[in-house]
N, C-alpha and C positions, 0 to 999 in steps of 0.2 A: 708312828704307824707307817707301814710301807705301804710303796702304790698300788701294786695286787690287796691289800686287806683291805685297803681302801673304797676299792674297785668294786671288790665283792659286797662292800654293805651298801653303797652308795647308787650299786646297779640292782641291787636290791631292793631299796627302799625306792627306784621310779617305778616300780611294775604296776603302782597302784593308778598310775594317773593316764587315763586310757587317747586323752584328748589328742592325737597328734597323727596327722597325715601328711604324704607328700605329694598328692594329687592335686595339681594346677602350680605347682612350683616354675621358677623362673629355669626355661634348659639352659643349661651353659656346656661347653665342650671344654674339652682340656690345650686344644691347642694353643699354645703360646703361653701355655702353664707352665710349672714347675712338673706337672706330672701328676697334680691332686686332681685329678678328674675331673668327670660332671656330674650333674645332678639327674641328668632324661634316662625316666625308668627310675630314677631311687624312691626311694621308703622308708619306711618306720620298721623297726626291729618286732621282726616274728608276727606281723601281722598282714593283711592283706591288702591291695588298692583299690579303685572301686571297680576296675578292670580284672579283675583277679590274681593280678600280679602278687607273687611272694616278696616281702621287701622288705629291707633292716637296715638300725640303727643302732648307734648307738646311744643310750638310753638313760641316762644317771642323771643325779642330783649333785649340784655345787656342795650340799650338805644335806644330812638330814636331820641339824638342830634346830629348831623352829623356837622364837620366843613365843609364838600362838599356841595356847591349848584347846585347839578345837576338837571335841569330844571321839568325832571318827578316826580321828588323823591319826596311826603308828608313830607320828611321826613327830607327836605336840610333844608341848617343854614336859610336859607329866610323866613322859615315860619312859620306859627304863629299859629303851632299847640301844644298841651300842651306838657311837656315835662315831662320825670321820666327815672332815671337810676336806675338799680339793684346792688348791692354789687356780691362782686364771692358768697359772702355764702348766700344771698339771694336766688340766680336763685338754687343755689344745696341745700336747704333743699327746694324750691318749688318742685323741682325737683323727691324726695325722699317722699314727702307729699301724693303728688299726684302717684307718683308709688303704693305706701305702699295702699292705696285707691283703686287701679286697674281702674284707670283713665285714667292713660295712658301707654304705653309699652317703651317710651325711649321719649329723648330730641333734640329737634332743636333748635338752637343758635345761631342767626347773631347779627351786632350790627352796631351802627352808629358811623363814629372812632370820637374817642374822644382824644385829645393831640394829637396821632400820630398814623398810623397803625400797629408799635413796642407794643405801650402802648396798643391799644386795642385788638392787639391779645394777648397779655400776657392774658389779662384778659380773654379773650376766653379760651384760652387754661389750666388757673387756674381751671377756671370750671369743662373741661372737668377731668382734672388729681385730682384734691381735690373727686369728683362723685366716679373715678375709686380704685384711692389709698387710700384714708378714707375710706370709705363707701363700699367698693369691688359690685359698681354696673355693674351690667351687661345687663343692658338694650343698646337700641339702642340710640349711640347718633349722631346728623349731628352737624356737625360745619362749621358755613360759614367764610370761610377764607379772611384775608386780602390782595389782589395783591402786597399790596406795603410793607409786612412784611417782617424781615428778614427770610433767610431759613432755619436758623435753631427752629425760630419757626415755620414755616410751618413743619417742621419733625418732630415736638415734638406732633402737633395736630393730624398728622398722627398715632401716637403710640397710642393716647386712645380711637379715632373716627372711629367711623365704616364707614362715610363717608363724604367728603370731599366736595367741591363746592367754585368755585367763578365765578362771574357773568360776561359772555360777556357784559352782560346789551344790545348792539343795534347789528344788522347785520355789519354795518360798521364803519371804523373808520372814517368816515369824518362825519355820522350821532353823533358819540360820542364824538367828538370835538367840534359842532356844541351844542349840548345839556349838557354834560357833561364833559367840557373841564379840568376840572381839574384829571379825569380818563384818562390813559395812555392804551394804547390797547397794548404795549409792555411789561410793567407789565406785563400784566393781562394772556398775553399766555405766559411769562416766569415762572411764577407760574405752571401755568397747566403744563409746561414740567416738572418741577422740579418732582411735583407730581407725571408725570404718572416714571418717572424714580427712582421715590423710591417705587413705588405701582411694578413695575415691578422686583424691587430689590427683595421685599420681597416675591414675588411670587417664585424666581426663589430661594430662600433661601429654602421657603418651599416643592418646589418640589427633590431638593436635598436631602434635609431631609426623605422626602417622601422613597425616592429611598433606601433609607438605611437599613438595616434587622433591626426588634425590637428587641430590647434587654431588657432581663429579669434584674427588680431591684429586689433584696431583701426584701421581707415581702411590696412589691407595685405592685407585677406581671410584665406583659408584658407592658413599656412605648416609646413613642418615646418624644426627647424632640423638641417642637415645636420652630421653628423660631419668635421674635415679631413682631404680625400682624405691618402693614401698611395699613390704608382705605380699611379693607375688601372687602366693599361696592362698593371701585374707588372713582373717582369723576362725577361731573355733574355741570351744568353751568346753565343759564335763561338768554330767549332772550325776551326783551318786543317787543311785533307785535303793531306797530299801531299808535306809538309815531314820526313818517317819513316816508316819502314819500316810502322805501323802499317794490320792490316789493315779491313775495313768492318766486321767483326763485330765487333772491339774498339770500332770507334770507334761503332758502334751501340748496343753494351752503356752505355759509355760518356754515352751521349745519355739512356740508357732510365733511369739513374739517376738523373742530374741532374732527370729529370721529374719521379720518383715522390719525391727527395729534397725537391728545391726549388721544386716546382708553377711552372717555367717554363716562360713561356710559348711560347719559341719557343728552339731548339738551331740556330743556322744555320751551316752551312756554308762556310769560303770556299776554294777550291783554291789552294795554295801558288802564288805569283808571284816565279819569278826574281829575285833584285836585282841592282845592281852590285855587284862587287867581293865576292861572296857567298865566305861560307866554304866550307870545300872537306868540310865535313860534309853540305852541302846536295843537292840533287840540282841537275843540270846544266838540268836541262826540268821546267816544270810537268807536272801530274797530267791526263789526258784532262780534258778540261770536263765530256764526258757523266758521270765518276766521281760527281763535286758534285750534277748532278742526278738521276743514282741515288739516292745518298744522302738528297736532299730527298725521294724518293719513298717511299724505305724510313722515312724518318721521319712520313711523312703516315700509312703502312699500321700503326705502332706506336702516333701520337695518335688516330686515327681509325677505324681499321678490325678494333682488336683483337689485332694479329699481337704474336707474342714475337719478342723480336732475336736469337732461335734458331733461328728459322722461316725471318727472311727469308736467315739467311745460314748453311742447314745446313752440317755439315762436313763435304761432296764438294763443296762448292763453295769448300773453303780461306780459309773467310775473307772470302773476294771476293764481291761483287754482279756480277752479270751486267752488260756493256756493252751488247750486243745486243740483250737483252728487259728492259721493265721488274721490277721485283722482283714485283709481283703475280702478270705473267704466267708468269714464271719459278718461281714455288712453284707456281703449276695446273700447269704440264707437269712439272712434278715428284712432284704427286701425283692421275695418276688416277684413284687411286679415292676420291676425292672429287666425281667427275662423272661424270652430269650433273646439276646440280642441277636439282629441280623447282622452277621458280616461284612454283607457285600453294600447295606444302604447306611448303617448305626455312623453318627461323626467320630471322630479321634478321642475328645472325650468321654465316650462311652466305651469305645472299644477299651481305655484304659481301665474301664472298671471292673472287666470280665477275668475271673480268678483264672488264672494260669498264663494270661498275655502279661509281658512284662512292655515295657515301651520301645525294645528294638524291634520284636514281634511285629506290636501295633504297625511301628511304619512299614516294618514288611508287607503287610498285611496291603494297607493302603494304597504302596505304591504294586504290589501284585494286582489289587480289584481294579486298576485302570486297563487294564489288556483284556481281562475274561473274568467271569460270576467265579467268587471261589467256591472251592467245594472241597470234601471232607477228606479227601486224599492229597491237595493242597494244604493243610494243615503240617503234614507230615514235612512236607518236602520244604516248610519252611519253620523248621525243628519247635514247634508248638508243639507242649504236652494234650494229647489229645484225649485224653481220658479223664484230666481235669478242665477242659474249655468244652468239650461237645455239650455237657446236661447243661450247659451257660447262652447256648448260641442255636442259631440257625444259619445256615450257608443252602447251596443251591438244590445239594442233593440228601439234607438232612435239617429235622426239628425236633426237638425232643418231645419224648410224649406224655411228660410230667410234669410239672412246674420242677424248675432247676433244684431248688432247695430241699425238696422232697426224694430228689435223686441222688443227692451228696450225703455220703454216711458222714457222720460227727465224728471222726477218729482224730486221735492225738498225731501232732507232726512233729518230728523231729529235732530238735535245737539246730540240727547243722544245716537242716530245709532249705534252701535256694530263697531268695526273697520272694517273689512272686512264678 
């Protein structure tokens, strides 16, 4: 098989694995490179950063034969989808082709284990170290890790990868037994500890270093010498929504552990996708789409905004997140009497709770009510939707004359909606 047919099944079969950002990566410049760039500003192919940025990669799989049959997977030994593997030096002159073309800003790299998860992380990890130490690339690269590898290659991927990942894959272990019984959930979060305690190693390497006076070299000026990075980036995981019975509050719960367990970075989402020839355990239709980005929203309100995974998904609401209203706006109409907040006296943590302040807002907001009382034309002028915050709040020259919730119609909002 040639490298384009290759190309095409193998950039094919990553689109399913959603986990991977380049947000907090290591900048590197190109100076004194071969001319493989940097990584400040790069991203993941065709999707977005948490700053809005458009950002891409490239995107494939080492392979897409898998000796695992797990039931969701396109991708398990069962089925009867075409197959193609990459060589290590295939994926790294793709890799190098397409940078040098400004195609893409860095590389994503999962695979389907092949012999063993030893064998195919070696192969993983070849890539990444042949890209960095041949070639002195400095773009951004993600590598999806194997659970069941030894740990010293999971250390060794850490040293050339900006970020790191391996897949919870379901909310729970009895759904992952049930579907994917040959994945171990014990692995899979021994790994992740392993990880965040060398990601935490080298931070604490780094800030010591930090602490240290510069010291002058001879005919190189003023340097410090840097500690070697560990997953700049952290890690991040993918949970599929939709593949079980399971509901948002589980799978919330679920997210909220992984966080405060394993200080990762990102818990993504991705909505069960039909396969061929699917088992008959599986559901016949995908999960609404709006579901995945409920979900993204209720996990913004639990890193960002303070809420408990108790909050967003009380028990009259079974479990489930609202389709209709976002989760934010759906806990204010749930409890008015938390409104209306005043602007100008309410602390930080409540202004985070009012539907339509997002948290650059908030501190505008903050550091604006140190000068003068705000008022309701000040909203404006520090780009607050005002027509969803007014029936929420009081300010100097205005209160509403309803209870908030009472004033908010129940309309359905858009999948592409702004988070908050």
């Amino acid at each position: 098989m040639d490298l384009q047919a290759k190309l095409a099944i193998l950039a094919d079969a990553a689109k399913y694995d959603a986990s991977c950002s380049s947000s907090g990566g290591r900048k590197r410049d190109s100076a004194g490179s071969n001319g493989l760039g940097s990584n400040e500003g790069s991203g993941i192919c065709h999707s977005y950063a948490p700053d809005g940025r458009c950002i891409s990669l490239l995107k494939i799989l080492l392979t897409n034969w898998c000796q695992y049959d797990c039931l969701y997977c396109v991708n398990r030994v069962s089925s009867d989808v075409p197959r193609a593997r990459f060589t290590v030096d295939e994926v790294v002159q793709l890799t190098l082709d397409f940078y040098r073309r400004n195609c893409i800003e860095g590389l994503f790299l999962s695979s389907g284990i092949i012999r063993s998860p030893d064998y195919t992380m070696e192969q993983v990890v070849a890539v990444a170290r042949k890209l960095r130490t041949e070639h002195d690339f400095r773009g951004y690269i993600h590598l999806k890790t194997i659970p069941e590898a030894a740990p010293e290659l999971l250390a060794e991927a850490g040293r050339w990868a900006d970020r790191l990942s391996i897949n919870i894959e379901l909310p729970t272990p009895s759904s992952l037994q049930v579907l994917a019984p040959e994945k171990d959930v014990a692995a899979i979060k021994r790994s992740m500890a392993r990880l965040r305690v060398h990601i935490d190693e080298a931070k604490a390497q780094q800030a010591e270093v930090r602490a240290q006076p510069i010291r002058l070299v001879p005919g190189a000026g003023a340097r410090r010498a840097e500690p070697p990075p560990f997953s700049a980036a952290g890690q991040s995981t993918q949970m599929i929504v939709g593949a079980d019975a399971t509901d948002d509050a589980t799978i919330l719960a679920t997210s909220a552990q992984l966080y405060g367990s394993y200080r990762l970075k990102r818990v993504y989402y991705s909505a069960f996708s039909p396969i061929p020839h699917a088992a008959s355990r599986l559901p016949a239709q995908a999960p609404p789409l709006v579901r995945e980005h409920r979900l993204y929203q209720a996990d913004w309100l639990m890193r960002f905004y303070g809420f408990e995974p108790q909050e967003i998904t009380p028990p009259a609401a079974q479990g489930m997140l609202s389709l209709e209203v976002d989760p934010k706006l759906a806990w204010a109409l749930a409890h008015p009497e938390r409104f209306p907040v005043d602007l100008n006296r309410a602390p930080r943590e409540l202004l985070l709770r009012v539907p339509g302040l997002g948290v650059k807002a908030v501190d505008r907001l903050l550091l604006a009510r140190r000068h003068r009382r705000v008022r309701s034309d000040d909203l404006k002028r520090l780009h607050v939707p005002v027509a969803k915050v007014l029936p929420f709040v009081e300010v100097a020259d205005h209160r509403p004359r309803t209870p908030a919730p009472a004033a908010m119609p129940m309309v359905a909002a858009p999948v592409q909606a702004s988070l908050f």
